[in-house]
C-alpha positions in Angstrom: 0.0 0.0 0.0 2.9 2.5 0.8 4.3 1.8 -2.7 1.0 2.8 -4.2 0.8 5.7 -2.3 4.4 7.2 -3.4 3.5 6.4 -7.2 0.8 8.3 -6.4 2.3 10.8 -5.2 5.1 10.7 -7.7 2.0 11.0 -10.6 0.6 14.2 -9.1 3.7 15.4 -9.1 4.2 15.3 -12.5 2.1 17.6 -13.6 0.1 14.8 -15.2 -3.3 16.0 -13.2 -2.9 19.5 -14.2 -2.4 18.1 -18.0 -5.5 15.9 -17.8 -7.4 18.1 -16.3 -6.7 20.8 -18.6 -8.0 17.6 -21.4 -11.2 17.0 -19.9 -12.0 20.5 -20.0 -11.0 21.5 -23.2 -13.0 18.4 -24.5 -16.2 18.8 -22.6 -16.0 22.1 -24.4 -15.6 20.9 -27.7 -18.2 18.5 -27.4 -20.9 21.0 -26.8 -19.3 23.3 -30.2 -19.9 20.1 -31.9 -23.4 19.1 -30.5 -24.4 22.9 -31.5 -22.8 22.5 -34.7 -24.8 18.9 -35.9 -28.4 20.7 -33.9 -28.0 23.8 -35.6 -26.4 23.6 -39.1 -26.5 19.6 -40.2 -29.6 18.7 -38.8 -31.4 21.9 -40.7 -29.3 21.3 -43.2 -30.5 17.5 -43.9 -33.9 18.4 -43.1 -33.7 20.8 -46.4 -31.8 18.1 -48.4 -33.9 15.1 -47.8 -36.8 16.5 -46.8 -38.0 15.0 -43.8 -38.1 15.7 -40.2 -34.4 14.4 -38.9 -35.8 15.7 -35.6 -38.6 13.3 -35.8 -40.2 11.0 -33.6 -42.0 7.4 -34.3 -45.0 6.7 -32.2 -44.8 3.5 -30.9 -48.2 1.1 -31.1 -50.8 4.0 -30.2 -49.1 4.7 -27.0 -47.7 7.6 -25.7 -43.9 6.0 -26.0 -41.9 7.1 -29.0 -38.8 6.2 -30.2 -36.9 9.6 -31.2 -34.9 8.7 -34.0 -33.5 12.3 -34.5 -31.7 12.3 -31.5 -30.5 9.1 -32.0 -28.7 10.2 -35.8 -27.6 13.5 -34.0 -25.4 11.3 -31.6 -24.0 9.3 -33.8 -22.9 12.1 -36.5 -21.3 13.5 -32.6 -19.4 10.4 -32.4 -18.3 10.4 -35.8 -17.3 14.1 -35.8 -15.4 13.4 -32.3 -13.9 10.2 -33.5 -12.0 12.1 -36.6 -10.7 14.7 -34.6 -9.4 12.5 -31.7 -8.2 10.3 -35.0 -6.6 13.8 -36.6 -4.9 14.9 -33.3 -3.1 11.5 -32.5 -1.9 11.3 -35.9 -0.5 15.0 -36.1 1.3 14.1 -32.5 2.6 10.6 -34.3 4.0 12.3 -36.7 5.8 15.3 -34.8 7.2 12.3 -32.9 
């Protein structure tokens, strides 16, 4: 348990907290330009394009449950706008290396 404790120790140190700290910050951030980006501009945008309701709902057997398929698509164009920056940022930092 002592040996844990000074690794522990020996991490805070480091300045690693201050570093991932600074991380989750920064990407908490970016994560809410990027959910106002796909709510505001791509969701309008494919709603124009295709021409239905991306923001739409599906009533589920004449109950009041509905699945909400438009939230659903704008998570997953989140993810994938996310995933290719994570993907850009690594590689830029592999390649300085």
């Amino acid at each position: 348990m002592k040996k844990f404790l000074e690794e522990f120790k020996a991490f805070i140190s480091k300045g690693n907290v201050l570093d991932m700290a600074v991380g989750v910050i920064i990407g908490g951030a970016f994560g809410s330009v990027v959910s106002g980006l796909t709510d505001n501009i791509i969701q309008p945008l494919l709603n124009c394009i295709g021409g239905a309701e991306v923001q739409g709902k599906i009533r589920l057997f004449g109950t009041e449950n509905y699945l909400d398929y438009g939230a659903f698509i704008s998570a997953v164009i989140n993810f994938l706008i996310m995933a290719l920056v994570v993907f850009l940022i690594v590689k830029s930092v592999n390649r300085i290396s």
